[in-house]
C-alpha positions as CSV (number, residue, x, y, z in Angstrom):
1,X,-102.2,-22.4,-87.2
2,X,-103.7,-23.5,-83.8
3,X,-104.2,-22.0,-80.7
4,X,-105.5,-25.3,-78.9
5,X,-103.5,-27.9,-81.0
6,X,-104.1,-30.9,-78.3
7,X,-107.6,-31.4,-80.0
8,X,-106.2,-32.8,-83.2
9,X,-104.4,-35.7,-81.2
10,X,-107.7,-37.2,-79.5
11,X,-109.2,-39.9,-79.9
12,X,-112.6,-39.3,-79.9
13,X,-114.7,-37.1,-81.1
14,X,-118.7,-35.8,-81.3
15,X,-119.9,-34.1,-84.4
16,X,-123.2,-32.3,-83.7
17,X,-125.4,-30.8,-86.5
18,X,-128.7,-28.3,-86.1
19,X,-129.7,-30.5,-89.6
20,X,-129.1,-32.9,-92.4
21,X,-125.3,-31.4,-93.9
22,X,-124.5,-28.7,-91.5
23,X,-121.2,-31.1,-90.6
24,X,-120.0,-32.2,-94.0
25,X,-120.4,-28.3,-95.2
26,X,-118.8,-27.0,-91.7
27,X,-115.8,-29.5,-90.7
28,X,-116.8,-32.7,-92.8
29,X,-112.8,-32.4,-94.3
30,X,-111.7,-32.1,-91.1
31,X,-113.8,-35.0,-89.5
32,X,-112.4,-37.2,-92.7
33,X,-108.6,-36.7,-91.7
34,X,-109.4,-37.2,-87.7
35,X,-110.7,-40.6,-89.0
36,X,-108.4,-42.0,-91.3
37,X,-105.9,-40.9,-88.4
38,X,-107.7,-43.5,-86.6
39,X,-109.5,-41.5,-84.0
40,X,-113.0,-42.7,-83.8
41,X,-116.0,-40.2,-84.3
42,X,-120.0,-39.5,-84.7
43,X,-122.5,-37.7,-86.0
44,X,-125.6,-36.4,-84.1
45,X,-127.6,-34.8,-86.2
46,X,-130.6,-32.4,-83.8
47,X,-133.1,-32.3,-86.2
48,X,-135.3,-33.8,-89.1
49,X,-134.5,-30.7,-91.9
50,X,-138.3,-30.9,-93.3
51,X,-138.3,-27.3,-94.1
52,X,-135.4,-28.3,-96.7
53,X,-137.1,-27.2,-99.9
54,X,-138.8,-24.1,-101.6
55,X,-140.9,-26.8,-103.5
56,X,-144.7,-26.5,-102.1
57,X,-145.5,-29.4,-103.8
58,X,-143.5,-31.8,-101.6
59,X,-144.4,-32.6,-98.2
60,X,-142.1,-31.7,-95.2
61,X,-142.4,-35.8,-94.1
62,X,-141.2,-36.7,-97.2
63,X,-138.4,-33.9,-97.1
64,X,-137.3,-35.0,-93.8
65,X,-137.6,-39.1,-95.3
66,X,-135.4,-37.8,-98.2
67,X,-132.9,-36.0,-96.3
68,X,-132.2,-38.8,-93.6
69,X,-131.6,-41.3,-96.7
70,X,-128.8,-38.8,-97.2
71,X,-127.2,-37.9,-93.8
72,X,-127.0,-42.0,-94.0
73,X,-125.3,-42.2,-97.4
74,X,-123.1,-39.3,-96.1
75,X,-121.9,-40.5,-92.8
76,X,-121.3,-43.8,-95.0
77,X,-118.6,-42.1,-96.8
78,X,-117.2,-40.2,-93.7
79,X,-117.2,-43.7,-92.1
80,X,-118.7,-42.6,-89.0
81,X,-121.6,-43.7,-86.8
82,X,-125.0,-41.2,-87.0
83,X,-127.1,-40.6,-84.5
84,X,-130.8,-38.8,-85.7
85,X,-132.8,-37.2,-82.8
86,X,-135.1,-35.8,-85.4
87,X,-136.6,-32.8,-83.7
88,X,-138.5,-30.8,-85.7
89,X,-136.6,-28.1,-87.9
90,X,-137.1,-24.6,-87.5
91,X,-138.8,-25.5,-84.2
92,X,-140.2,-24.2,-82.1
93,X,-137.2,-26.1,-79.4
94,X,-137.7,-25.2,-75.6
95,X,-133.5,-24.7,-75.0
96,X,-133.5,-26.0,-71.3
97,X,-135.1,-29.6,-73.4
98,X,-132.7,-29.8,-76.1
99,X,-129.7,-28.9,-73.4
100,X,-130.7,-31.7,-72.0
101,X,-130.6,-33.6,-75.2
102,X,-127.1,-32.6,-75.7
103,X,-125.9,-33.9,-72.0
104,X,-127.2,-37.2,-72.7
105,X,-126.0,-37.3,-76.7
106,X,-122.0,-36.6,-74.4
107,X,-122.4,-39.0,-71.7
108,X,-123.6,-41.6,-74.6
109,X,-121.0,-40.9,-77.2
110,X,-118.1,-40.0,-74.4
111,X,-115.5,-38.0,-76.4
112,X,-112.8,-36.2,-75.8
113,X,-114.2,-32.9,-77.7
114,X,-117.5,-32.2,-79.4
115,X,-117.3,-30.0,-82.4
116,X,-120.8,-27.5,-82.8
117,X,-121.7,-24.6,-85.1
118,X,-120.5,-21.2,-83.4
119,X,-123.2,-20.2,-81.8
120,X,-121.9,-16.9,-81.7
121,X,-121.9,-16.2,-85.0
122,X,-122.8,-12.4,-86.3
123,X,-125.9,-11.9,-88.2
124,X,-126.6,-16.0,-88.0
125,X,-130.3,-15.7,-88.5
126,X,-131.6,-19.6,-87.4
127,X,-132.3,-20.0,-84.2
128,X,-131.6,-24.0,-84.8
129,X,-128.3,-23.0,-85.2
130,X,-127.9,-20.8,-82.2
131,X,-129.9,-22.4,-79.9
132,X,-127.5,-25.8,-80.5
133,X,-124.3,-24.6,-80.8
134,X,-125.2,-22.8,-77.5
135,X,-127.1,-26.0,-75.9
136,X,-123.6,-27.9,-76.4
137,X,-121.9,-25.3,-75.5
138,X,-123.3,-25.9,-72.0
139,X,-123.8,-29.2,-72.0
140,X,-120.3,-29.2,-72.0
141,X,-120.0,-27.6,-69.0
142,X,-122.9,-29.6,-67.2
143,X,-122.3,-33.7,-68.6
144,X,-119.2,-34.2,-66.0
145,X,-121.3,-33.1,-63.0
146,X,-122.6,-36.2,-60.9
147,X,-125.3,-34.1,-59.6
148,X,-126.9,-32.6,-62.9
149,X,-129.8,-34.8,-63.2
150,X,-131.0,-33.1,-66.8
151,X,-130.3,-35.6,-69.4
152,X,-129.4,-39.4,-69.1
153,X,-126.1,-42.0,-68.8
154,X,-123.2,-41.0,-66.1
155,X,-120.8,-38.2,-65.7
156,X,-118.8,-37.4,-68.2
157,X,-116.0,-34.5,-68.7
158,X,-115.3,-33.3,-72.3
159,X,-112.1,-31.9,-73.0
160,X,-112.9,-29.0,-75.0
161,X,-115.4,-27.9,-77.6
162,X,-114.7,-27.0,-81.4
163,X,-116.8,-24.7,-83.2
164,X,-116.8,-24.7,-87.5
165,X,-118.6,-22.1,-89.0
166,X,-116.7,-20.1,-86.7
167,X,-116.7,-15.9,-86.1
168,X,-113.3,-15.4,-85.4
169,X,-111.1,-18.7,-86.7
170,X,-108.6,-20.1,-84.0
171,X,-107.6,-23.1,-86.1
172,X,-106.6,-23.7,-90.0
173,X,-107.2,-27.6,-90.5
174,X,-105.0,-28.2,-93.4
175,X,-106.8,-31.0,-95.7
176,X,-104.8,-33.1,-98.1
177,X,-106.6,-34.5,-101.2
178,X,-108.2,-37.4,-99.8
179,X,-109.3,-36.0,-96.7
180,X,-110.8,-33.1,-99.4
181,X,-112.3,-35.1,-101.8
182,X,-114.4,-37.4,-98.8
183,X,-115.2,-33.8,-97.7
184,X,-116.7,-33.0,-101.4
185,X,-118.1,-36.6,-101.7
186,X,-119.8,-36.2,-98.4
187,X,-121.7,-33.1,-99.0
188,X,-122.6,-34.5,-102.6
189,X,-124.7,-36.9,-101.0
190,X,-127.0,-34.1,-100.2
191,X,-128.7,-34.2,-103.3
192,X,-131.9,-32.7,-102.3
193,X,-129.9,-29.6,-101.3
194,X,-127.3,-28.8,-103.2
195,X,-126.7,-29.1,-107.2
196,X,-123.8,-28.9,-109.4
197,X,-122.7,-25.2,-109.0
198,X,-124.5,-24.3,-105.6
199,X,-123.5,-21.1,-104.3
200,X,-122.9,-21.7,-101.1
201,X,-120.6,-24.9,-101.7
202,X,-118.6,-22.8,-103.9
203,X,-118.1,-20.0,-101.2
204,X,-116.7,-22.0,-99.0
205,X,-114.5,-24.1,-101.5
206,X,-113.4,-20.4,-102.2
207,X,-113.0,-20.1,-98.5
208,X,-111.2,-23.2,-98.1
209,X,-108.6,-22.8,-101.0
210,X,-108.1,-19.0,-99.2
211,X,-107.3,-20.6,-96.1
212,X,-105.2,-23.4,-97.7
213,X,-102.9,-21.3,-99.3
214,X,-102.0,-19.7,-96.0
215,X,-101.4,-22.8,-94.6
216,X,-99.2,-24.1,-97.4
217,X,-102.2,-26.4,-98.5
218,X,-104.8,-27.4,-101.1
219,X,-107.4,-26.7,-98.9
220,X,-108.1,-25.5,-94.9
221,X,-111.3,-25.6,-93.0
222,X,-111.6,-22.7,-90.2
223,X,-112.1,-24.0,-86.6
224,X,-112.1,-22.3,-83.3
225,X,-111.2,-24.5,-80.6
226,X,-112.0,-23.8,-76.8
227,X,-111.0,-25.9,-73.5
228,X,-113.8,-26.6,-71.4
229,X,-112.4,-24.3,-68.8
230,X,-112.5,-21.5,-71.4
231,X,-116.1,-21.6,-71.7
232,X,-116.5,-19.7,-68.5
233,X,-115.6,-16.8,-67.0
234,X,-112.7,-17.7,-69.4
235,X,-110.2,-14.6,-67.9
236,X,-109.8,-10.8,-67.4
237,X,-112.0,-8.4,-69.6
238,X,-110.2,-8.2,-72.8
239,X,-107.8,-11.1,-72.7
240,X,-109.6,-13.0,-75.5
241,X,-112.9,-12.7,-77.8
């Protein structure tokens, strides 16, 4: 199932994540097949995750310490290079700032599409989440024009923009045991987050075995994949959502 299926044949590719985990839980199978394929990849990771914890007792510096140590081990086992801009979580983020951010994290990293949390999601109640997934969103848009002076590094033109966590799924990446299990290992290394039977790791392996067995697989991640061109005044009133 693809509506966009170009994206899965590039070469490079951006991973950005509002915090520590929001990749491996959203696309981390997905970004585990694109590599072993050979494409190369990175994660940018917005910011620190301090407020990771419903334990008074620990301080949000060593929260954010403790969750770096494992974006590290977990971009380890993904085999990709991680960028940390460490923001502060939660905020407060002044968006015209951290669109900036996300021009110069594209001209720096140069790929051919930059996957994001959907922005658009209903009833998503972070504004970390919103605020990047829309920030790249537009940043898209803006890193290929010479005259945008926001951000750093020169022009560069993405191809396209993929959102996980998506509200209306686009794409069904099939996942094959490996490409699963790196997937798994990955958001394992979040120890400080997620234990044994975590909830919301075992929705979305229910999730992902749903979407896998309509793909004729063990396992499917939902995506929705847009051009760059369709991220504006994309066409007539009702054509697409």
């Amino acid at each position: 199932m693809s509506t966009l299926p170009g994206w899965r044949d590039a070469r490079s590719f951006l991973f950005v994540s509002p915090h520590p985990d929001d990749v491996e839980l959203g696309c981390g199978g997905t970004l585990a097949a694109l590599v072993r394929k050979g494409a190369s990849a990175e994660i940018a990771v917005i910011t620190d995750g301090r407020l990771g914890t419903r334990d008074p007792g620990r301080s949000p510096e060593e929260i954010a310490s403790t969750r770096a140590a494992e974006q590290e081990a977990a971009a380890l086992m993904l085999g990709v290079r991680l960028r940390m801009l460490a923001l502060p979580d939660g905020g407060p983020h002044d968006y015209y700032r951290l669109r900036d951010h996300a021009v110069a994290l594209l001209r720096a990293v140069r790929p051919q599409y930059v996957f994001v949390c959907d922005p658009y999601l209903p009833y998503e109640a972070h504004s970390d989440h919103r605020m990047v997934g829309l920030a790249v969103s537009e940043a898209a848009l803006l890193s290929g024009l010479p005259h945008y002076a926001g951000g750093s590094g020169e022009a560069h033109d993405v191809e396209g923009v993929v959102y996980y966590f998506p509200r209306r799924a686009t794409d069904l990446f099939a996942l094959d045991e490996q490409s699963l299990g790196l997937r798994r290992r990955a958001i394992a290394c979040h120890q400080s987050q997620f234990g044994a039977d975590d909830p919301i790791v075992a929705r979305l392996e229910a999730q992902l075995a749903r979407n896998g067995a309509a793909e004729g697989a063990i396992a499917a991640e939902p995506l929705h994949a847009r051009t760059r061109a369709q991220l504006h005044i994309p066409g007539p009133l009702g054509a697409e959502d």
